[in-house]
MILOMAR-71905 format. One line per 8 residues: number of its first residue (from 1); for each residue y, x, z of N, C-alpha, C. Coordinates in steps of 0.02 Angstrom, whole numbers, always signed. Example, Ala and Ser with C-alpha at 12.3 -4.5 7.8 and 13.67 -1.06 7.14 Angstrom:
// residues 2
1	-284,+660,+390,-225,+615,+390,-165,+660,+390 | -112,+642,+354,-53,+684,+357,+2,+645,+394
//
This chain:
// residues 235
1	-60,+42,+0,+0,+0,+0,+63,+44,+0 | +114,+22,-57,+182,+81,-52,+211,+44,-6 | +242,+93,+56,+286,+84,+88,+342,+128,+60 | +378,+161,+60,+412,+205,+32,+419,+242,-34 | +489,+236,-59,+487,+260,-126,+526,+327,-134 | +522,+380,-163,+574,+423,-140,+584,+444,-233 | +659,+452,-239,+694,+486,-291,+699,+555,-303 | +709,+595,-345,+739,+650,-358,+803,+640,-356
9	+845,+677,-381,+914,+655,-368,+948,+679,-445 | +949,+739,-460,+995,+737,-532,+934,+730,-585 | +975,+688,-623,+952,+650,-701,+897,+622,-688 | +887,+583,-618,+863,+535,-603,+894,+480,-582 | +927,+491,-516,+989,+464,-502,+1056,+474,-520 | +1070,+522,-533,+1155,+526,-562,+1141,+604,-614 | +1213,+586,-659,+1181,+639,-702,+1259,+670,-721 | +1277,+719,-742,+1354,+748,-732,+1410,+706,-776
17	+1468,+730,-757,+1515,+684,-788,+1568,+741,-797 | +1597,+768,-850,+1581,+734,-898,+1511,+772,-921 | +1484,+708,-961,+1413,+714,-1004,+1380,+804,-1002 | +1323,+825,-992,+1324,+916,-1026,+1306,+905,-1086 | +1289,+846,-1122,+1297,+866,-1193,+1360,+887,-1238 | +1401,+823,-1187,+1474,+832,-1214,+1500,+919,-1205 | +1489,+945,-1134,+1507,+1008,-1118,+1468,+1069,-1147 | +1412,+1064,-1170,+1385,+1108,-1233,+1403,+1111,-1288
25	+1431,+1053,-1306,+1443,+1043,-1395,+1502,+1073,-1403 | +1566,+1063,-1343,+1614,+1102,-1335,+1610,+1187,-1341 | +1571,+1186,-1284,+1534,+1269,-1264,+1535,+1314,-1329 | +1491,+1277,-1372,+1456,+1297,-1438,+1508,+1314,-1481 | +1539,+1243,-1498,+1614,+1256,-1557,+1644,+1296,-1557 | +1660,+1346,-1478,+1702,+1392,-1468,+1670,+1468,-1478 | +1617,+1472,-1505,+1581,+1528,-1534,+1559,+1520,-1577 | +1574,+1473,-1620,+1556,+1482,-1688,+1492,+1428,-1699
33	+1461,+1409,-1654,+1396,+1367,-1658,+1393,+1264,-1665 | +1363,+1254,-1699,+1362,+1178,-1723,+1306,+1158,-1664 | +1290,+1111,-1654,+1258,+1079,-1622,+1249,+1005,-1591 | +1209,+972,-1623,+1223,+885,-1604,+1207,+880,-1528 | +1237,+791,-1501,+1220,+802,-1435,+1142,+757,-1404 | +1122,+744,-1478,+1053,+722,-1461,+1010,+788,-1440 | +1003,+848,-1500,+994,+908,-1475,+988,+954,-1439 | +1055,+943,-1408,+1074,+961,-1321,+1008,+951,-1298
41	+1005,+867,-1285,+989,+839,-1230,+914,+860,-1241 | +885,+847,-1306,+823,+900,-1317,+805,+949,-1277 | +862,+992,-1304,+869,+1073,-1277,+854,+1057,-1175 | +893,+1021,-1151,+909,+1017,-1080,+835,+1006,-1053 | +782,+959,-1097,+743,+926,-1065,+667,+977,-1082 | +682,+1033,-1106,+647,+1080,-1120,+664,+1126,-1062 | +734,+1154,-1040,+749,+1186,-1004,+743,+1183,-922 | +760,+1113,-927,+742,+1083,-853,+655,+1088,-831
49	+609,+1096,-876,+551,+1122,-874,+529,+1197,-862 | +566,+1225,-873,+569,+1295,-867,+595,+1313,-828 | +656,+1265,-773,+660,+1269,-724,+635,+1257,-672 | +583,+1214,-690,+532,+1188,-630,+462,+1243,-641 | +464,+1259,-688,+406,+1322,-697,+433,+1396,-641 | +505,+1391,-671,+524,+1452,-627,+535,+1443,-546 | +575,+1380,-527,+552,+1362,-452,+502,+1380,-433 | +447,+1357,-458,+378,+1353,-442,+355,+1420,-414
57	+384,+1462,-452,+356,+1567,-425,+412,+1570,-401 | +497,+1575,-385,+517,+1593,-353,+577,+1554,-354 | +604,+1516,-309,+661,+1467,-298,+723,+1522,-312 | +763,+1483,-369,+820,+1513,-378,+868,+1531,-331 | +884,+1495,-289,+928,+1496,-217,+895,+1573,-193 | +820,+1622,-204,+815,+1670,-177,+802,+1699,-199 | +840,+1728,-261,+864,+1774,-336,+924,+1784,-311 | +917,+1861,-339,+992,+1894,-336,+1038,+1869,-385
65	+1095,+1923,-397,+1141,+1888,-458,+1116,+1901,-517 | +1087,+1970,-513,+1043,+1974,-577,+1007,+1946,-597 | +946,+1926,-552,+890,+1882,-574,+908,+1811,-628 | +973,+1795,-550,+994,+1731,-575,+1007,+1728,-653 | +1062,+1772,-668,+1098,+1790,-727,+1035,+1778,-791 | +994,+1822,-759,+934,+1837,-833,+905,+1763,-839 | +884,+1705,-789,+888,+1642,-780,+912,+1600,-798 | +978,+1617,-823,+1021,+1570,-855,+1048,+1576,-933
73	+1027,+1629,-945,+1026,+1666,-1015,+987,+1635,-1046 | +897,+1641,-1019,+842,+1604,-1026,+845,+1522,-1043 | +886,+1520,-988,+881,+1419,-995,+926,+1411,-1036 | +1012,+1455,-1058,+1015,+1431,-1109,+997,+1453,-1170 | +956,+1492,-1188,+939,+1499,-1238,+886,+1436,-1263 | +834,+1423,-1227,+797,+1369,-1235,+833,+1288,-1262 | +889,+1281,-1214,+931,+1241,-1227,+930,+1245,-1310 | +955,+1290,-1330,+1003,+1288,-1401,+920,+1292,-1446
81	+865,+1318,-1416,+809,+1310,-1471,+803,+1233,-1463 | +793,+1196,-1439,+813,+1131,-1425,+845,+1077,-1486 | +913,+1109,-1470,+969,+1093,-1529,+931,+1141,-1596 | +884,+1164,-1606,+874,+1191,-1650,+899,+1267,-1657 | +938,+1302,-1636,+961,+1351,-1649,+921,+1398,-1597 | +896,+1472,-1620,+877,+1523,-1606,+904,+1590,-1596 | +957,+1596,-1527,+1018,+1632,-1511,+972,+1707,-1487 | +1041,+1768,-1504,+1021,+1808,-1436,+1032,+1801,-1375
89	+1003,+1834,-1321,+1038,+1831,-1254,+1083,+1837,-1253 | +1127,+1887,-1290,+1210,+1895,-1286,+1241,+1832,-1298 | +1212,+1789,-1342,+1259,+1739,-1369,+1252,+1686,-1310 | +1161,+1679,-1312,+1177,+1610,-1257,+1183,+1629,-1204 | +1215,+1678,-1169,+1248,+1714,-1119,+1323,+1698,-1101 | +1358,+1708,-1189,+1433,+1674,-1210,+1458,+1609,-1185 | +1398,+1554,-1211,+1392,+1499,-1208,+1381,+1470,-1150 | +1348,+1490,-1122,+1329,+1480,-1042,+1380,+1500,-976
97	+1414,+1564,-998,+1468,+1556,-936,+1517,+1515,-980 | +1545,+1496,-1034,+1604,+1446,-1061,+1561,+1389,-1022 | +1511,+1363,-1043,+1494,+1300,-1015,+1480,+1253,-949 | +1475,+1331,-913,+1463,+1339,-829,+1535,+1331,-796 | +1577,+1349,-820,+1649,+1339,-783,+1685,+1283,-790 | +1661,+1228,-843,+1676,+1167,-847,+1700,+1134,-763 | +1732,+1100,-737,+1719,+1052,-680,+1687,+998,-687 | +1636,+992,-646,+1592,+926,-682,+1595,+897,-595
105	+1596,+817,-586,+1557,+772,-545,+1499,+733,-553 | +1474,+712,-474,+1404,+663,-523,+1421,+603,-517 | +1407,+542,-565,+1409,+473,-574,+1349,+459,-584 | +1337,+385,-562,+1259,+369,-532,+1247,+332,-630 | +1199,+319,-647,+1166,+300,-694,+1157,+216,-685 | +1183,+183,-749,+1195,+113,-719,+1127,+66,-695 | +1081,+103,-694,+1012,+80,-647,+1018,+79,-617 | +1040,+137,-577,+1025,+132,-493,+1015,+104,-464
113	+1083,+59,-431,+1081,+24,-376,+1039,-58,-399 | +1035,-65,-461,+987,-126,-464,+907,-117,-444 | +897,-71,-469,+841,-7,-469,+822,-28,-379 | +882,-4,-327,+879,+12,-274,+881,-65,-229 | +913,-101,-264,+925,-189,-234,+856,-203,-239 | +818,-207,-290,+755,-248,-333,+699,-219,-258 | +698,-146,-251,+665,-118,-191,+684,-130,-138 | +730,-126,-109,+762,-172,-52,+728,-236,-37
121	+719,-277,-90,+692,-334,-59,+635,-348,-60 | +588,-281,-69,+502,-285,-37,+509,-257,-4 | +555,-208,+41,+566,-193,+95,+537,-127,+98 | +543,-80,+40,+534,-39,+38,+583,+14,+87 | +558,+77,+86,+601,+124,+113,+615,+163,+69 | +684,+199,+68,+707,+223,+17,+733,+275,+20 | +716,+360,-11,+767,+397,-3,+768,+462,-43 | +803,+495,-41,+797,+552,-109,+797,+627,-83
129	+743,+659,-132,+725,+737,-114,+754,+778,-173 | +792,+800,-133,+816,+870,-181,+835,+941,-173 | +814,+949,-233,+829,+1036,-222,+896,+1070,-223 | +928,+1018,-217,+996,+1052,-196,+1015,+1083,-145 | +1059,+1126,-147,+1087,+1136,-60,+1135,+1123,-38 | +1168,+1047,-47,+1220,+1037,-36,+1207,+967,+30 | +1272,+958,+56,+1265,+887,+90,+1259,+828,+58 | +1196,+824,+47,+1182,+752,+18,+1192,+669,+63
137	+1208,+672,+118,+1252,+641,+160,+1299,+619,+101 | +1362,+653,+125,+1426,+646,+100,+1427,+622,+18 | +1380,+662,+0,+1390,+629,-69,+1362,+586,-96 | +1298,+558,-66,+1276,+497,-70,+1329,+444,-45 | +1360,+429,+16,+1418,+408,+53,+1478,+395,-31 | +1481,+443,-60,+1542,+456,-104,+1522,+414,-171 | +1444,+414,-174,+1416,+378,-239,+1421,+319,-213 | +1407,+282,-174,+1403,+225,-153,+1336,+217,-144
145	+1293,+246,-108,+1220,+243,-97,+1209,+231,-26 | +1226,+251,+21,+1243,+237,+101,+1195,+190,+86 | +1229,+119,+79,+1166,+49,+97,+1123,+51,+91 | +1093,+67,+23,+1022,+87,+7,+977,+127,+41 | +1001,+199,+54,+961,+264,+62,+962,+251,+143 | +872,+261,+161,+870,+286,+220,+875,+337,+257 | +870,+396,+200,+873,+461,+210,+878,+512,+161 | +892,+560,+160,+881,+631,+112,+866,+667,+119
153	+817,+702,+77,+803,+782,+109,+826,+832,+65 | +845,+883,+68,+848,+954,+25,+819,+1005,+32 | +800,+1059,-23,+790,+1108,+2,+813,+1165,+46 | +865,+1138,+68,+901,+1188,+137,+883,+1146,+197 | +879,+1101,+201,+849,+1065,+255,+741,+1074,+263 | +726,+1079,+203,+651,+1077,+207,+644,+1161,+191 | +671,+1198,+189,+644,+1273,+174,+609,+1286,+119 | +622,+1234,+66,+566,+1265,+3,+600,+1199,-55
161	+582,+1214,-112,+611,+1146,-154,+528,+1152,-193 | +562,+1074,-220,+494,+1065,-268,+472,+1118,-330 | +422,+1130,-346,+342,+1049,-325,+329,+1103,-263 | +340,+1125,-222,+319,+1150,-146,+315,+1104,-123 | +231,+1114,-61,+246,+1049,-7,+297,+1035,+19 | +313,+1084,+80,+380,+1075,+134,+430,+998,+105 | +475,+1008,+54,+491,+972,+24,+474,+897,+55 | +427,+896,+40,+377,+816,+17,+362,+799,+69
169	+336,+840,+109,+297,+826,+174,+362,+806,+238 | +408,+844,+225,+477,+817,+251,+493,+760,+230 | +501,+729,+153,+517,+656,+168,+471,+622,+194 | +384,+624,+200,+362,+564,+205,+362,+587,+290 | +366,+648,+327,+383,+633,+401,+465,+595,+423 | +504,+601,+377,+579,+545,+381,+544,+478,+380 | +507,+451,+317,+505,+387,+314,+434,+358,+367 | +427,+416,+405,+364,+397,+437,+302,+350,+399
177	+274,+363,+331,+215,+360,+315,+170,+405,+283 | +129,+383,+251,+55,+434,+250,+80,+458,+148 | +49,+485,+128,+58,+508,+61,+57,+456,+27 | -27,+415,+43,-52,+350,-22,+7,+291,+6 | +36,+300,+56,+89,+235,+48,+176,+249,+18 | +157,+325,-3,+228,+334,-49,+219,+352,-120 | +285,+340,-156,+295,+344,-216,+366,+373,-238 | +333,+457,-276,+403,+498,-309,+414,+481,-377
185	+481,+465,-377,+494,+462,-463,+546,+512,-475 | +533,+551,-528,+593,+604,-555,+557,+609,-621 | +616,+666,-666,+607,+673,-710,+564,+727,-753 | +543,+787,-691,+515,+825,-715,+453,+814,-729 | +415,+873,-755,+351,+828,-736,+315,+903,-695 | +334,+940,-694,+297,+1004,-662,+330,+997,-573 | +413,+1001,-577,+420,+970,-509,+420,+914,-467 | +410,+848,-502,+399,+780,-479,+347,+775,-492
193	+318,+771,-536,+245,+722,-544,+196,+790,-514 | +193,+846,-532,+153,+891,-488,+146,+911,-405 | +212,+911,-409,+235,+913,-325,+204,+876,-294 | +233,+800,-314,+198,+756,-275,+147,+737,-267 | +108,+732,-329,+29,+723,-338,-15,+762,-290 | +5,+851,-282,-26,+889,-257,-30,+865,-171 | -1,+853,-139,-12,+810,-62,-22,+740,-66 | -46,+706,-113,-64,+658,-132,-20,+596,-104
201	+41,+594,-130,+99,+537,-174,+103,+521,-233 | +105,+474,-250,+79,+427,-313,+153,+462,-352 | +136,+487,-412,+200,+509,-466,+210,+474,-496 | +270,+478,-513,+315,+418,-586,+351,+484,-631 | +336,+472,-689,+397,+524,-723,+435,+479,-742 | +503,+487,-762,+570,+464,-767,+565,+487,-833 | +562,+447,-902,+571,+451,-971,+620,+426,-991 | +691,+444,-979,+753,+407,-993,+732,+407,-1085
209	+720,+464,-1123,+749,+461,-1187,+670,+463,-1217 | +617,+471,-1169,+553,+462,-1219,+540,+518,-1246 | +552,+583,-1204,+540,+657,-1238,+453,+661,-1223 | +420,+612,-1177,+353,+633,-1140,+311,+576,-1173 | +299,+565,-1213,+252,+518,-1252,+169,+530,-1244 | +149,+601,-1238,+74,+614,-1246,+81,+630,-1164 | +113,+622,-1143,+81,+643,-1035,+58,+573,-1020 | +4,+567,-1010,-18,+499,-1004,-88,+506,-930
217	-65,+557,-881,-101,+543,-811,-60,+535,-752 | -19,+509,-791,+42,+467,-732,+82,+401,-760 | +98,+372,-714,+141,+316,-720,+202,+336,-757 | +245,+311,-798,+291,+345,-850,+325,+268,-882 | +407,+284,-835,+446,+238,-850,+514,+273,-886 | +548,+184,-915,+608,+236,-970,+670,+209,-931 | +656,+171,-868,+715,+140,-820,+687,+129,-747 | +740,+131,-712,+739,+137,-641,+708,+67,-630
225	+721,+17,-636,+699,-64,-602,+626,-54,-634 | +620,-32,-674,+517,-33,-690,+484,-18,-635 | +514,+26,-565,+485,+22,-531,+472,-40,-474 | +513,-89,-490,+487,-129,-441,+417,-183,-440 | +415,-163,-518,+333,-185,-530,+272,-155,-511 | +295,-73,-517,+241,-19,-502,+223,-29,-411 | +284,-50,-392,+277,-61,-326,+236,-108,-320 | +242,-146,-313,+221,-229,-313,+163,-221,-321
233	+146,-202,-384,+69,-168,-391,+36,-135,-337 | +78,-85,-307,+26,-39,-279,+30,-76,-192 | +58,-128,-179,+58,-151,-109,+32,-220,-88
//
């Protein structure tokens, strides 16, 4: 029976503003490079995999500047194979600090809170794990999530980010239940759907644009309120 549902938090729940496709395509123009922003988002959803591959051996938060640096070269280069284009490190190096200094905020995704109402009223418990290290307090508070969320965890609070236990095992000791009565949805599939699976929490991957068509040993939605069926189901 799901008692508890728990989120990822970026490009699950909120995703930057302005757009990073918009802020790549910019990035790009200013070195000479074309690039659509369907492409991007290609590129991003390749990269964000490679970031959960690299979490996985060693959490970025405990990389030097170098490491980091060679890390971000990497992801954007992938990015732009994505968009199709096949850069050097120097270039998607260029591209990556222009695109990194942007100011960006997060805005919630117009699911959400229906997403989060629809669960509310099976009385679910609700709350989001991330690998951020920031106060997810305050900025949940700032999104307008307060009502909803019972709690949050991060990886500065749990000592490890996903797919690591610590993580996981920290929210379901917040929501006080057992693994088989929770359910993670995010978008990755190496840090959400693996993470969670591995201490045995039921996974959802998050298919906003339908990049995951052949992963078919998990539950796999293209909107947030689909889960209140998956729920329903499993309780």
């Amino acid at each position: 029976m799901i008692k508890a549902v728990f989120f990822d938090f970026y490009n699950t729940v909120v995703y930057f503003r302005p757009p990073l496709d918009e802020i790549q395509q910019a990035s790009c123009m200013e070195v000479g490079l074309g690039v659509s922003k369907s492409g991007v988002r290609k590129g991003y959803a390749m990269a964000d995999e490679f970031m959960g591959q690299e979490n996985s051996v060693k959490p970025l938060a405990e990389r030097d500047q170098e490491e980091q640096g060679k890390f971000f070269t990497e992801y954007e280069r992938i990015i732009l194979k994505g968009a199709g284009l096949d850069v050097s490190p120097r270039l998607a190096q260029q591209v990556w600090s222009i695109a990194s200094q942007v100011p960006k905020d997060f805005a919630l995704f117009d699911d959400v809170i229906p997403a989060m109402q629809l669960l509310k009223k099976q009385g679910i418990i609700l709350g989001v794990i991330s690998n951020l290290r920031e106060d997810m307090v305050d900025i949940s508070k700032g999104l307008g999530l307060e009502p909803y969320l019972d709690f949050t965890v991060t990886a500065a609070e749990a000592g490890a980010e996903k797919p690591h236990p610590p993580i996981f095992l920290a929210a379901l000791e917040r929501a006080g239940v057992s693994p088989r009565e929770a359910m993670h949805v995010g978008d990755q599939y190496q840090s959400d759907v693996e993470g969670a699976r591995a201490i045995g929490i039921s996974p959802v991957l998050l298919d906003r644009e339908g990049w995951y068509p052949h992963l078919n040993d998990c539950s796999r939605i293209a909107t947030l309120p689909e889960l209140d069926k998956l729920v329903a189901e499993g309780r």
